[in-house]
C-alpha positions as CSV (number, residue, x, y, z in Angstrom):
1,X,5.7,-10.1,5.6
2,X,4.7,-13.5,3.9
3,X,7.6,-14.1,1.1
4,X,6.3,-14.6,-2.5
5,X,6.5,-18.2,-4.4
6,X,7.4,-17.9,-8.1
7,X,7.0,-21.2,-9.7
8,X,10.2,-22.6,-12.1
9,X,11.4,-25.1,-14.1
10,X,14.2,-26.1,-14.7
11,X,15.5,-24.7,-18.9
12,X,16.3,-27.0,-21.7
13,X,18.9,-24.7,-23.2
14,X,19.2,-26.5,-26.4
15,X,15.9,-24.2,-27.0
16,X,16.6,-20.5,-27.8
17,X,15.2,-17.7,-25.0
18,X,13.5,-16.0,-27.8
19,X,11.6,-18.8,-29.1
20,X,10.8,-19.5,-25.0
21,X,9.2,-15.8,-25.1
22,X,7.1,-16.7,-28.1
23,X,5.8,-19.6,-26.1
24,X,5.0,-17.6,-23.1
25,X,8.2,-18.0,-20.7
26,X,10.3,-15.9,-19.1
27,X,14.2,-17.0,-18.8
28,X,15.9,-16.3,-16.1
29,X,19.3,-18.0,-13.5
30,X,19.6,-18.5,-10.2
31,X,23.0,-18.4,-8.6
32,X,24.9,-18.4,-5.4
33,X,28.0,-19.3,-3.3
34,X,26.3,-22.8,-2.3
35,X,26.0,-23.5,-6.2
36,X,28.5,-25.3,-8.0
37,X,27.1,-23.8,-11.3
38,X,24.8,-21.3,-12.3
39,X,21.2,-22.9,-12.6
40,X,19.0,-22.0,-15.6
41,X,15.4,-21.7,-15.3
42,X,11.7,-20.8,-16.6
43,X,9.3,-19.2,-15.4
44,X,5.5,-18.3,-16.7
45,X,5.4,-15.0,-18.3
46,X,2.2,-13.9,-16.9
47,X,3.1,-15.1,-13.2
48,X,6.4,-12.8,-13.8
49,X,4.3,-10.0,-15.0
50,X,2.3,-10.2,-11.9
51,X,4.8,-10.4,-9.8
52,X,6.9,-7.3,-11.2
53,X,3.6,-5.0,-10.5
54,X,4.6,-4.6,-7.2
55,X,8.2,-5.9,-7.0
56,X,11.6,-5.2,-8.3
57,X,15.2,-5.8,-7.6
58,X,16.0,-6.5,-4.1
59,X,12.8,-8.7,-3.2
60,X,12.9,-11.8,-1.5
61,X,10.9,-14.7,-2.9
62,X,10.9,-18.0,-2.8
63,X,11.7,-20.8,-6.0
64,X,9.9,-23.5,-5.7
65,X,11.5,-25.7,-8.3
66,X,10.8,-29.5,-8.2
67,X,8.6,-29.8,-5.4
68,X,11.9,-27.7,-3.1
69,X,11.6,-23.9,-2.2
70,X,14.6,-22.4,-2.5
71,X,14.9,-18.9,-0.5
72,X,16.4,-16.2,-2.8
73,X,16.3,-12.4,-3.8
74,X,16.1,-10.4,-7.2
75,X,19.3,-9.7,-8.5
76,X,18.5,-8.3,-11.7
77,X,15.5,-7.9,-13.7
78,X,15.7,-6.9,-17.8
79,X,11.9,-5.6,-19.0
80,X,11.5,-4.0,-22.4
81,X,8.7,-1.1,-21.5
82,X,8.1,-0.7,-25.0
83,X,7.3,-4.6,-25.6
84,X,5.7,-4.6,-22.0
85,X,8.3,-7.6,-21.8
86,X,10.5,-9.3,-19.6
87,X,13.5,-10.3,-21.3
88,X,14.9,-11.9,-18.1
89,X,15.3,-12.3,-14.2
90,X,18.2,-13.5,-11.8
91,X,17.9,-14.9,-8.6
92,X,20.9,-15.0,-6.3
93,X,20.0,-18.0,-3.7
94,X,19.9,-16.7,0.4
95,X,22.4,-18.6,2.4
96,X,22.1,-18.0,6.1
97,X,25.0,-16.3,7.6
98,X,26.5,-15.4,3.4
99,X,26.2,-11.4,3.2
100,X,25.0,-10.5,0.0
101,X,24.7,-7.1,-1.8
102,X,21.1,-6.4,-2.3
103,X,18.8,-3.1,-2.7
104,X,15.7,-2.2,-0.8
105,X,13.2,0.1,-3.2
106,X,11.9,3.3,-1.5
107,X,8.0,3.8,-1.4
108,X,6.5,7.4,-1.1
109,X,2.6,7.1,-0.2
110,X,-0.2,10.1,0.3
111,X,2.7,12.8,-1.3
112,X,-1.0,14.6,-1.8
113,X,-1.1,14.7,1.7
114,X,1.1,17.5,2.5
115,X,2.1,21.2,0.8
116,X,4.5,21.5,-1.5
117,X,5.7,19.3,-4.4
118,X,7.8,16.1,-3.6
119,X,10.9,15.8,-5.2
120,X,12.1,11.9,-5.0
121,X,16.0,12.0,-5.2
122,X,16.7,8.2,-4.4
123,X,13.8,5.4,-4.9
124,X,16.6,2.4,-4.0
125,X,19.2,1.9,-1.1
126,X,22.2,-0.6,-1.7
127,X,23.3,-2.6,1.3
128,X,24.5,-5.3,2.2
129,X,23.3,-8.1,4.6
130,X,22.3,-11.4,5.5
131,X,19.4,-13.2,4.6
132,X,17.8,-12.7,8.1
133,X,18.3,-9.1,8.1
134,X,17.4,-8.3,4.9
135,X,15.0,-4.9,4.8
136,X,11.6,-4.7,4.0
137,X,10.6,-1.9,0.9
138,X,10.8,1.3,2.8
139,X,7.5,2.8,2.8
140,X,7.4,6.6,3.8
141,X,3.8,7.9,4.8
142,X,3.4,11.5,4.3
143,X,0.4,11.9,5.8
144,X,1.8,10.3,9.4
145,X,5.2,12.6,8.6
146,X,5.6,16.4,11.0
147,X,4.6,19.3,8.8
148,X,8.4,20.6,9.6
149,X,10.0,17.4,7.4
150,X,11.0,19.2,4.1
151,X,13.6,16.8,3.3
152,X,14.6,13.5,4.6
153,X,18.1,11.4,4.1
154,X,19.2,8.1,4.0
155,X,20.9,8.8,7.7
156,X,16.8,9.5,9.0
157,X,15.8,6.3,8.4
158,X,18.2,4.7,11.0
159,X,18.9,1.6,9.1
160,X,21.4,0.4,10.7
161,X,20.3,0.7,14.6
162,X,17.1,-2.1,13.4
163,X,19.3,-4.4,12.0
164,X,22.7,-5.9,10.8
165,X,22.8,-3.7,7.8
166,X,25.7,-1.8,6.5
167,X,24.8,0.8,3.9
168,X,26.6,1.0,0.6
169,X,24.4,4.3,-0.4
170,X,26.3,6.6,1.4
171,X,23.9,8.1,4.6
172,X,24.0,11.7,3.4
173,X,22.1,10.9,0.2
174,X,18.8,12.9,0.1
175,X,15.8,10.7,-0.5
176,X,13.5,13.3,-1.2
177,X,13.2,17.0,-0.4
178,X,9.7,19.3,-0.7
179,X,9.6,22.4,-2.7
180,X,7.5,25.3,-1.7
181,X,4.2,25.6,-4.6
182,X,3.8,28.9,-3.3
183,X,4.5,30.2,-6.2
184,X,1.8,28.1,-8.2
185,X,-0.6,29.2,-5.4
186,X,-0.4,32.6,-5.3
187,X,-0.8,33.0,-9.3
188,X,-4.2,30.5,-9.0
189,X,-5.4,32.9,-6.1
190,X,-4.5,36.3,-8.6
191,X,-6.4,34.5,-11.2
192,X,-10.2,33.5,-9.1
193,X,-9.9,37.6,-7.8
């Protein structure tokens, strides 16, 4: 998987975020154990919005901030829905060997594919890892999953056999489970006779 390059700058912080916002920008930090202080930065808004489309908390991208890429992942990301906004978006930086505590989101794909309604229970894991091990988004394919799966847990996934990973959601956590629409069904079928 090719990591993503978000362009920064480095922020003047004599000037206010909100007044950045009105200019197009979106303000965000990147920190780690490697930095002696937290790094402000600036990114452009519409690059951000892009980015956030398919992306969340937990992704890996790269900075590239004065002609240097600087490996990292999403800590946190503040987006007002209602303003179709972001307010803001942290960066810890990767340090090879340095653990860090990260999420991996949870992807269902073709839930059309099967009978029954899907019921997502988790759409994040939390774990902890480090920067070499750190998991792809989980991307579960219900039309390459046995007719027989009606539920699936963390523990299915096997996690931690692939890699260095330990889990901080705990490995009985259901995912998703799928409930019977038999009952839908068999009024739709009363109603055509």
């Amino acid at each position: 998987m090719d990591m993503i390059t978000l362009k920064a700058e480095k922020r003047n912080l004599e000037m206010k975020a909100k007044k950045l916002r009105r200019e197009g920008f979106v303000t965000g930090v990147l920190f780690g154990k490697e930095r002696k202080e937290t790094l402000p930065l600036q990114f452009d808004e519409a690059e951000i919005l892009r980015f956030i489309k398919g992306n969340g908390e937990g992704t890996q991208v790269g900075i590239e901030l004065e002609g240097e890429e600087i490996p990292a992942v999403v800590k946190n990301l503040d987006y007002d829905p209602m303003k179709k906004q972001v307010l803001a978006i942290d960066f810890q930086e990767l340090v090879a060997g340095e653990k860090i505590s990260t999420t991996v989101p949870i992807k269902l794909e073709n839930p059309e594919s099967i009978l029954g309604v899907v019921e997502q229970e988790l759409s994040e894991i939390h774990y902890k890892a480090d920067p070499q091990n750190l998991l792809d988004p989980i991307e579960i394919d219900f039309s390459k999953l046995s007719t027989d799966v009606r539920e699936m847990y963390v523990r299915d996934l096997r996690l931690t056999e692939k890699k260095a990973v330990q889990l901080i959601t705990p490995e009985d956590a259901l995912i998703f489970k799928i409930a019977d629409s038999g009952k839908a069904e068999d009024a739709e079928e009363r109603e055509e006779e």
